[in-house]
Short mmCIF file of the C-alpha atoms (twelve columns), coordinates in Angstrom:
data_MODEL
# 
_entry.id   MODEL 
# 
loop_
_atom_site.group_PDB 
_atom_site.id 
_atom_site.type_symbol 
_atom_site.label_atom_id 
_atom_site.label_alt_id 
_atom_site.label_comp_id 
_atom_site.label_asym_id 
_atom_site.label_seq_id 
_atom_site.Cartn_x 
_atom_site.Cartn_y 
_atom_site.Cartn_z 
_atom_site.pdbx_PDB_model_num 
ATOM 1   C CA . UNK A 1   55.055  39.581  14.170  1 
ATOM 2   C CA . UNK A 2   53.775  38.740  18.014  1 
ATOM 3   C CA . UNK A 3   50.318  40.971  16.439  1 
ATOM 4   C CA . UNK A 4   50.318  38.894  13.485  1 
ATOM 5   C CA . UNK A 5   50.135  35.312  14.862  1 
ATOM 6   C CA . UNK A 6   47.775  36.416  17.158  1 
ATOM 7   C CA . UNK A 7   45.543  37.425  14.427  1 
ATOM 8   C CA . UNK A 8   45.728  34.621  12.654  1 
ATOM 9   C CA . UNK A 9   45.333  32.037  15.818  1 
ATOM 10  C CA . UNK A 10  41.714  34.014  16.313  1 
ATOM 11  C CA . UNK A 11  40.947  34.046  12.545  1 
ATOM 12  C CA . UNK A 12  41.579  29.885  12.408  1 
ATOM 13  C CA . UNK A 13  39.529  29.684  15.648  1 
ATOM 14  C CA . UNK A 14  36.307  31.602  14.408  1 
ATOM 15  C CA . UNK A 15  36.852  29.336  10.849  1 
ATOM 16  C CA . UNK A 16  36.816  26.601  13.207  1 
ATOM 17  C CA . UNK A 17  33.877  27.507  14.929  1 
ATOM 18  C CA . UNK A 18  31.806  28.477  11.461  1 
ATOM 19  C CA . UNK A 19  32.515  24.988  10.241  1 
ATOM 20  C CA . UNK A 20  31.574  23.358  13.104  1 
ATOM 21  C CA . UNK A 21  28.459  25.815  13.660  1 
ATOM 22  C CA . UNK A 22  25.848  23.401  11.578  1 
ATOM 23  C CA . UNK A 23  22.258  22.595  11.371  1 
ATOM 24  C CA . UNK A 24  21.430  18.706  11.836  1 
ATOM 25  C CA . UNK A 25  18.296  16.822  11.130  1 
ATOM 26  C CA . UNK A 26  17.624  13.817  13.524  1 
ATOM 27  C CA . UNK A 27  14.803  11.698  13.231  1 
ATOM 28  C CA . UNK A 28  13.883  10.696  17.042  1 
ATOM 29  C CA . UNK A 29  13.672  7.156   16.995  1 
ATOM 30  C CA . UNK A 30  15.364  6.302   13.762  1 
ATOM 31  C CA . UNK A 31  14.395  6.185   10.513  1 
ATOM 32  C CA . UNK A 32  11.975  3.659   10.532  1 
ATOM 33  C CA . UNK A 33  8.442   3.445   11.933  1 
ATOM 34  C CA . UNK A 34  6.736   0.104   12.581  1 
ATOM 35  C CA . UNK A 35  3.162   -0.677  12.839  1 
ATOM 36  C CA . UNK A 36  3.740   -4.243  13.346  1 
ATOM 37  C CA . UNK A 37  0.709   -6.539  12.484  1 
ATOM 38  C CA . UNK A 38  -2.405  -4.935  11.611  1 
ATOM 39  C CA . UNK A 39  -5.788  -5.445  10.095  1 
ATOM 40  C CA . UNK A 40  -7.387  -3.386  7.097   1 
ATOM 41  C CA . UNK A 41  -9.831  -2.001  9.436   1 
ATOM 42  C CA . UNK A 42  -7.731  0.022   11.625  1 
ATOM 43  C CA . UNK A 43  -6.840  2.158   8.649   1 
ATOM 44  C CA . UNK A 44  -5.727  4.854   8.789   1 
ATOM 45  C CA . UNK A 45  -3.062  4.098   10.593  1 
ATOM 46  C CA . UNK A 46  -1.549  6.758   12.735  1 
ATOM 47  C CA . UNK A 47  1.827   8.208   13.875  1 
ATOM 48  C CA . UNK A 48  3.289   10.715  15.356  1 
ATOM 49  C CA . UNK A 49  7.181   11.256  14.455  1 
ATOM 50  C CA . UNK A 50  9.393   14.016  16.138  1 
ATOM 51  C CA . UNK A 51  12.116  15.758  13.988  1 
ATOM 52  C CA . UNK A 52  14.756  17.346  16.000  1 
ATOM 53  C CA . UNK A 53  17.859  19.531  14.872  1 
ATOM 54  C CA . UNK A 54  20.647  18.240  17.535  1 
ATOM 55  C CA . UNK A 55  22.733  20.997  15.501  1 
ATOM 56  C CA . UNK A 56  24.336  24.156  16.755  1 
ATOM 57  C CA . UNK A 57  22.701  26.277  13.972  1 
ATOM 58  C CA . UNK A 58  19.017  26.789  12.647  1 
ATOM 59  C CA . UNK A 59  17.425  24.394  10.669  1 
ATOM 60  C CA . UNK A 60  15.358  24.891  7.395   1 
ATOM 61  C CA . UNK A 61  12.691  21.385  6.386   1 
ATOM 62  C CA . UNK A 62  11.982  22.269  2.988   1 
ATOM 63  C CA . UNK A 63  10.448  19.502  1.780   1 
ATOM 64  C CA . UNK A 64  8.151   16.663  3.330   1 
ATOM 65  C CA . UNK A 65  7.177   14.355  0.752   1 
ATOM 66  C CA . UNK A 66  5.281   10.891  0.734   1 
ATOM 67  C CA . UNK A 67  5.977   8.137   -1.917  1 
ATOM 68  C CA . UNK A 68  2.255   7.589   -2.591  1 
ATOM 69  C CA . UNK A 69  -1.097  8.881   -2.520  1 
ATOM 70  C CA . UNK A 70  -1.905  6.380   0.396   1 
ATOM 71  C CA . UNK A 71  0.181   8.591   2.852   1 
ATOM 72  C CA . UNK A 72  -0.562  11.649  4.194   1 
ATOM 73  C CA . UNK A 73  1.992   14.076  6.053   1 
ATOM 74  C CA . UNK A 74  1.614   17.263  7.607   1 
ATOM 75  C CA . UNK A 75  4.436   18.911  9.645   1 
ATOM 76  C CA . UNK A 76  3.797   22.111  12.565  1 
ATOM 77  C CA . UNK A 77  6.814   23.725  11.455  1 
ATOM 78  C CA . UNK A 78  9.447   23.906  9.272   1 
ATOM 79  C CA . UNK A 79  12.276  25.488  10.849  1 
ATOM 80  C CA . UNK A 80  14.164  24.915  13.947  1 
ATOM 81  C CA . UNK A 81  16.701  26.425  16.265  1 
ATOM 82  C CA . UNK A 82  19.161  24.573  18.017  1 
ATOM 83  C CA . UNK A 83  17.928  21.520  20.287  1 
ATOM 84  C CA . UNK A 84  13.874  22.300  18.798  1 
ATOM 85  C CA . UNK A 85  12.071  19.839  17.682  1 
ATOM 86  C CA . UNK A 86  8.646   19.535  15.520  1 
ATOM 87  C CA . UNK A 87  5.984   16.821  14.882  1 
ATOM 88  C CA . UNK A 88  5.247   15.192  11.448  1 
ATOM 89  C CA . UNK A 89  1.921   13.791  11.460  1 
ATOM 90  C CA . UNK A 90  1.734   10.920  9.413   1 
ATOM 91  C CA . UNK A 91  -1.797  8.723   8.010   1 
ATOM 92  C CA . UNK A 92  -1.321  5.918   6.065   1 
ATOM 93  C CA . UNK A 93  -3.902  4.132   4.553   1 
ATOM 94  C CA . UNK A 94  -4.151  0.595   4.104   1 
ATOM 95  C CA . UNK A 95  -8.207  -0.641  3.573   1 
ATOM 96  C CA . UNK A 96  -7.005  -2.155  0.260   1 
ATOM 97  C CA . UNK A 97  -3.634  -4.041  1.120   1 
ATOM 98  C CA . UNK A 98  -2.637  -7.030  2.503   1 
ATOM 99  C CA . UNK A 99  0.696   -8.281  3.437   1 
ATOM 100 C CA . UNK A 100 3.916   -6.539  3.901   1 
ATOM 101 C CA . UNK A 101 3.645   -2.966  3.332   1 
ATOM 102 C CA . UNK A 102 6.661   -0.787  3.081   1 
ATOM 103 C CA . UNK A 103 6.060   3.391   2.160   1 
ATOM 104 C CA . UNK A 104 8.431   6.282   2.393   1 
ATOM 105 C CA . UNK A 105 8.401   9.592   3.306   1 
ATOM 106 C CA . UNK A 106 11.155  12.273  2.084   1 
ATOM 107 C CA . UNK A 107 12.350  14.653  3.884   1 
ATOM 108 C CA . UNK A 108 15.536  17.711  2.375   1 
ATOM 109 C CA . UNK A 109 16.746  20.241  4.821   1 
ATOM 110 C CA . UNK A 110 19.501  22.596  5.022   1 
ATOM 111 C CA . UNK A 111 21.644  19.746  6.990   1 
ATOM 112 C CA . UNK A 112 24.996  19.608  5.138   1 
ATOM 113 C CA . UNK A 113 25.887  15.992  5.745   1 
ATOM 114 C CA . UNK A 114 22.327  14.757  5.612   1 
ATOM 115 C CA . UNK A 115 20.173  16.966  3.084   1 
ATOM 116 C CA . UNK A 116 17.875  14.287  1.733   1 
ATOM 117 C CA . UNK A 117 16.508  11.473  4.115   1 
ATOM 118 C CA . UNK A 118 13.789  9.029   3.992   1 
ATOM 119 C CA . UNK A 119 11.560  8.183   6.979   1 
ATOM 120 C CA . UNK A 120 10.669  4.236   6.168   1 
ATOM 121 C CA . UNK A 121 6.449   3.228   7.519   1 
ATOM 122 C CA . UNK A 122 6.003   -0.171  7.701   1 
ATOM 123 C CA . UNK A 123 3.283   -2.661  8.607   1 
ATOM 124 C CA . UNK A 124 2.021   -6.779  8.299   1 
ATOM 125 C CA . UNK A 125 -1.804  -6.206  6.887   1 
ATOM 126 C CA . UNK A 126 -3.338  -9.508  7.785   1 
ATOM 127 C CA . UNK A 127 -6.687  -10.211 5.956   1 
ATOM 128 C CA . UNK A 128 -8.489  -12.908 7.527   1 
ATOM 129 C CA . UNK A 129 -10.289 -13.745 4.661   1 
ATOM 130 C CA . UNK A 130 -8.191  -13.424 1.596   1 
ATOM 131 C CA . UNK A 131 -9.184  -13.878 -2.388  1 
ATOM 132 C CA . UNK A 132 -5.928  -14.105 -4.596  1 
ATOM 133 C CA . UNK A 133 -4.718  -12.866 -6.717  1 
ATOM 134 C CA . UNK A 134 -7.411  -10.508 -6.891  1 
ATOM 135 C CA . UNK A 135 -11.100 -10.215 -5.908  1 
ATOM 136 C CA . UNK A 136 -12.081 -10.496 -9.606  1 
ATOM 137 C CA . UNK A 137 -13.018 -12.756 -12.001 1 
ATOM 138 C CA . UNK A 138 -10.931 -12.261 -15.180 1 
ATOM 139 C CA . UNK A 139 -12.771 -13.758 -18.183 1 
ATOM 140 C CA . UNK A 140 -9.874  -13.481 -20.716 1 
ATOM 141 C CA . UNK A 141 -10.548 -13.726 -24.475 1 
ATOM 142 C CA . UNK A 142 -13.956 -14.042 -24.321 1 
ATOM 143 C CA . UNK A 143 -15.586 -15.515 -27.560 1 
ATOM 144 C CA . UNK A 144 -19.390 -15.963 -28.674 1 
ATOM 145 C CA . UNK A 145 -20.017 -19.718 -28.246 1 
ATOM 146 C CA . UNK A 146 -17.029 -20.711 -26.449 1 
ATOM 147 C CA . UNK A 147 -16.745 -21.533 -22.834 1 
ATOM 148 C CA . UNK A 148 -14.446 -19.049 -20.845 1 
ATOM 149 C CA . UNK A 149 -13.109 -19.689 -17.366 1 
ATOM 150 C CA . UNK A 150 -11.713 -17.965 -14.039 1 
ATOM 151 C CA . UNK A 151 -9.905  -19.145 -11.054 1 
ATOM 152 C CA . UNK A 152 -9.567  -17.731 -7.734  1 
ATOM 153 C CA . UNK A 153 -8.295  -18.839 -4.504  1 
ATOM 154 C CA . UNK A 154 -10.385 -18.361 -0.920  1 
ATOM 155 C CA . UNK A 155 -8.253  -18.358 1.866   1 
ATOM 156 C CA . UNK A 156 -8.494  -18.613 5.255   1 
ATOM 157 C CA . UNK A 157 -5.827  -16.506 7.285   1 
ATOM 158 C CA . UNK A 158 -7.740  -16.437 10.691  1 
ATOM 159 C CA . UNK A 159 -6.787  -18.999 13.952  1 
ATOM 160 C CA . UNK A 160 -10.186 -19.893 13.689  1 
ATOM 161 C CA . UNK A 161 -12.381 -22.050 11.259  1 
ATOM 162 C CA . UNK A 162 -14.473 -19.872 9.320   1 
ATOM 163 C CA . UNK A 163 -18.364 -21.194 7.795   1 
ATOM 164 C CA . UNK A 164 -19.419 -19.653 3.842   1 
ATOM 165 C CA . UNK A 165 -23.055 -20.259 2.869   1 
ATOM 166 C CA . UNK A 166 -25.920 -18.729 0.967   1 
ATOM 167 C CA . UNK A 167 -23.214 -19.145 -2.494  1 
ATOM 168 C CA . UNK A 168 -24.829 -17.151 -5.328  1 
ATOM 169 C CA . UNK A 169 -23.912 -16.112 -8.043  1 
ATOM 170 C CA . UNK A 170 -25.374 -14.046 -10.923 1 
ATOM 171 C CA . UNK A 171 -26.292 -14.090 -14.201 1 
ATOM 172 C CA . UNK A 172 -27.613 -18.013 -12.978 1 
ATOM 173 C CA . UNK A 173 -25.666 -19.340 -16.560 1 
ATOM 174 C CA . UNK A 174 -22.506 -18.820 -15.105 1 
ATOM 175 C CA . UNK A 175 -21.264 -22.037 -13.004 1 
ATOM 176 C CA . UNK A 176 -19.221 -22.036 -9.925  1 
ATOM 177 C CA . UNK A 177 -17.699 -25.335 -8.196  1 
ATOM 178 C CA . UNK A 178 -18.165 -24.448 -4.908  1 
ATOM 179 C CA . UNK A 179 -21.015 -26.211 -2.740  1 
ATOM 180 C CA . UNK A 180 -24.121 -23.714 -1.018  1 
ATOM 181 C CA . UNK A 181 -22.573 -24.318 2.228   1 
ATOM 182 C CA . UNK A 182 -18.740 -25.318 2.921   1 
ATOM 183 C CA . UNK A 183 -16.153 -24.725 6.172   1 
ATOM 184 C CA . UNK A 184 -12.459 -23.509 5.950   1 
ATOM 185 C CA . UNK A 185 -9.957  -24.052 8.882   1 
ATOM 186 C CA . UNK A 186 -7.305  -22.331 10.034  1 
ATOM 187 C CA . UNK A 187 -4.962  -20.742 6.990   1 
ATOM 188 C CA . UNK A 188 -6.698  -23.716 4.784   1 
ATOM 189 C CA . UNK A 189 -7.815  -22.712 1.019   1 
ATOM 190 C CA . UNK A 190 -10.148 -23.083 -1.634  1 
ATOM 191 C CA . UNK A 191 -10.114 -23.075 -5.296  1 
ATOM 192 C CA . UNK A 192 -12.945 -21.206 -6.855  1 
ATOM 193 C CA . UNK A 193 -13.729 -21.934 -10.590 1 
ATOM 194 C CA . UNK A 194 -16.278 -19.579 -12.570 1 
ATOM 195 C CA . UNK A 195 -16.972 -21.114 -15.704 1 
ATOM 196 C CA . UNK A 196 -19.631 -19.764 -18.431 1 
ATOM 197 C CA . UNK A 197 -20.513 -19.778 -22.054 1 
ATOM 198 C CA . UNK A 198 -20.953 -16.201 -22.741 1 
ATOM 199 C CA . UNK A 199 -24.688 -15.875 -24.855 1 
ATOM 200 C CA . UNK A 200 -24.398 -12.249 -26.421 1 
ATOM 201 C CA . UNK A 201 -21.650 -9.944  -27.603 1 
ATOM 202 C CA . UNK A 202 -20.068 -6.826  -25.619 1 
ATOM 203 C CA . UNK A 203 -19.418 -6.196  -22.295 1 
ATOM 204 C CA . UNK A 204 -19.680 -9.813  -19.743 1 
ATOM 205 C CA . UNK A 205 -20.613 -8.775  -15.847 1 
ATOM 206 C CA . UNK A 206 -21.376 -11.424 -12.989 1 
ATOM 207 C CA . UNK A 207 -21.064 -11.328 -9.337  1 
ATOM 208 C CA . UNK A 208 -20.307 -14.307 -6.666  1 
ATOM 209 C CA . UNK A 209 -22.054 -13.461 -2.974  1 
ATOM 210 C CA . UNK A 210 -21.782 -15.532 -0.003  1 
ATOM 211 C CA . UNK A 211 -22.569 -14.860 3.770   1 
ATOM 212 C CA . UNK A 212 -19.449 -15.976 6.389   1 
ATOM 213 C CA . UNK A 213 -19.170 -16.583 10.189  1 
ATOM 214 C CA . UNK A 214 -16.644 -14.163 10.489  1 
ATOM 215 C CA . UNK A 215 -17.671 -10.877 12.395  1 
ATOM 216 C CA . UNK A 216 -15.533 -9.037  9.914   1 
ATOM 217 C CA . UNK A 217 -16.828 -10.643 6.456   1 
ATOM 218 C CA . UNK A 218 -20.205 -10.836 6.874   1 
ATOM 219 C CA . UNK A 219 -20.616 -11.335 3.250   1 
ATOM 220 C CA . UNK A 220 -18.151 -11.227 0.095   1 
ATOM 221 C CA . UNK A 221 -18.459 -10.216 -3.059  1 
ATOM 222 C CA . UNK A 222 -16.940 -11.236 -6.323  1 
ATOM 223 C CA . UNK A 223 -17.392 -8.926  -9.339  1 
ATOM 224 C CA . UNK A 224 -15.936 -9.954  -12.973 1 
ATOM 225 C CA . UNK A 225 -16.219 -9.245  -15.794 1 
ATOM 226 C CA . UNK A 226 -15.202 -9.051  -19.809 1 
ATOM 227 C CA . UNK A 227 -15.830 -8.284  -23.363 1 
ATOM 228 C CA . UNK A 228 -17.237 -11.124 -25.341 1 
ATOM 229 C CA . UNK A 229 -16.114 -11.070 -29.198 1 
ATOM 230 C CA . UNK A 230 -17.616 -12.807 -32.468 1 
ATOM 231 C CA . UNK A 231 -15.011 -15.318 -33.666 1 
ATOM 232 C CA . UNK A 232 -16.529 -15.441 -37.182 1 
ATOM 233 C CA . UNK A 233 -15.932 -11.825 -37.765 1 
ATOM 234 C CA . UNK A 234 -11.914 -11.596 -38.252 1 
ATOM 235 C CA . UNK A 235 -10.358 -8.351  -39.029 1 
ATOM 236 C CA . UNK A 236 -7.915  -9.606  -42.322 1 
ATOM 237 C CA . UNK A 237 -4.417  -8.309  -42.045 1 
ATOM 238 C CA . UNK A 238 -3.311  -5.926  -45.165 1 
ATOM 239 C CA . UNK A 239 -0.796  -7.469  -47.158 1 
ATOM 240 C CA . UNK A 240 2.412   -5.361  -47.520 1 
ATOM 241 C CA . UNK A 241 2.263   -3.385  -50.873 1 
# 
């Protein structure tokens, strides 16, 4: 009996120890990596984040996996024994954004309370010079002989005033409302109207240039375009047999 209890003391102990014998995924740091404020021409931004398995058994990454094709991940290893760690080198590109910018990156291992996790990047893009919504002109509904119209916003996010000059714009039909010359201040806007009466069918293209004071924008450009329709010719509907 004395044999017995014995045996089954050591067999609860070594159950004991298998269940507690585990592989765990820790991202040093947290899961989340900040950036802070940044400007479009520091991308790619770059980071550096150390996985570490704080686990008592060896650890298997199987899959590293961004949330977009403007991140870019590569890890030196994929698995780990006890108290190793590796480094996921992360790139994440942001030439086009502006504003708060929040991407993911998923990770799955072998840990049994934590399989799937998510590594959060985040960064403030500030644009100095800003065109909302977009830096397009959108002609909508374009129609031969009638007079078609686009607005845009110029803003100024910089602490200092900013100087535009040298406005063109091209084909010369097209109107804009916007003096040759003009100064914004400090996070103060401007409403840009393009206004033109399209003179042919098909495809509509202009462009806006102007020269700035700003060591970053030394000029901008303002494509847009659209296709311009005959309103005499009118497809008629078929009547329901």
């Amino acid at each position: 009996m004395y044999r017995i209890l014995i045996s089954l003391f050591i067999m609860a102990l070594v159950f004991i120890d298998s269940v507690n014998a585990q592989p765990k995924l820790e991202i040093v740091g947290g899961d989340s990596y900040n950036w802070n404020v940044v400007k479009p021409k520091e991308s790619p931004l770059k980071a550096t984040i150390i996985l570490k398995n704080t686990g008592n058994e060896k650890l298997f990454i199987s899959n590293v996996r961004p949330s977009c094709g403007c991140t870019a991940v590569l890890l030196d290893t994929s698995q780990l024994e006890p108290g190793q760690s590796a480094k996921l080198d992360v790139r994440l590109n942001i030439s086009s954004k502006s504003g708060p910018v929040v991407k993911t990156v998923f990770i799955a291992s072998n840990d049994p309370k934590s399989p799937n996790m998510n590594l959060y990047l985040k960064a403030e893009v500030q644009v100095d010079i800003e065109i909302l919504p977009s830096q397009h002109f959108n002609f909508e509904d374009m129609k031969l002989g009638t007079e078609a119209s686009s607005k845009l916003t110029l803003k100024n996010n910089s602490s200092q005033s900013v100087t535009f000059k040298d406005v063109s714009i091209a084909p010369d039909y097209v109107k804009i409302n916007i003096p040759n010359e003009f100064e914004l201040k400090p996070h103060e806007e401007k409403e840009i109207i393009a206004t033109v009466m399209p003179k042919a069918k098909g495809y509509f293209g202009c462009a806006l240039k102007m020269r700035t004071s700003h060591p970053e924008y030394p000029e901008i450009s303002i494509q847009g375009s659209s296709v311009v329709s005959d309103p005499e010719k009118v497809i008629p509907s078929q009547k329901n047999k």
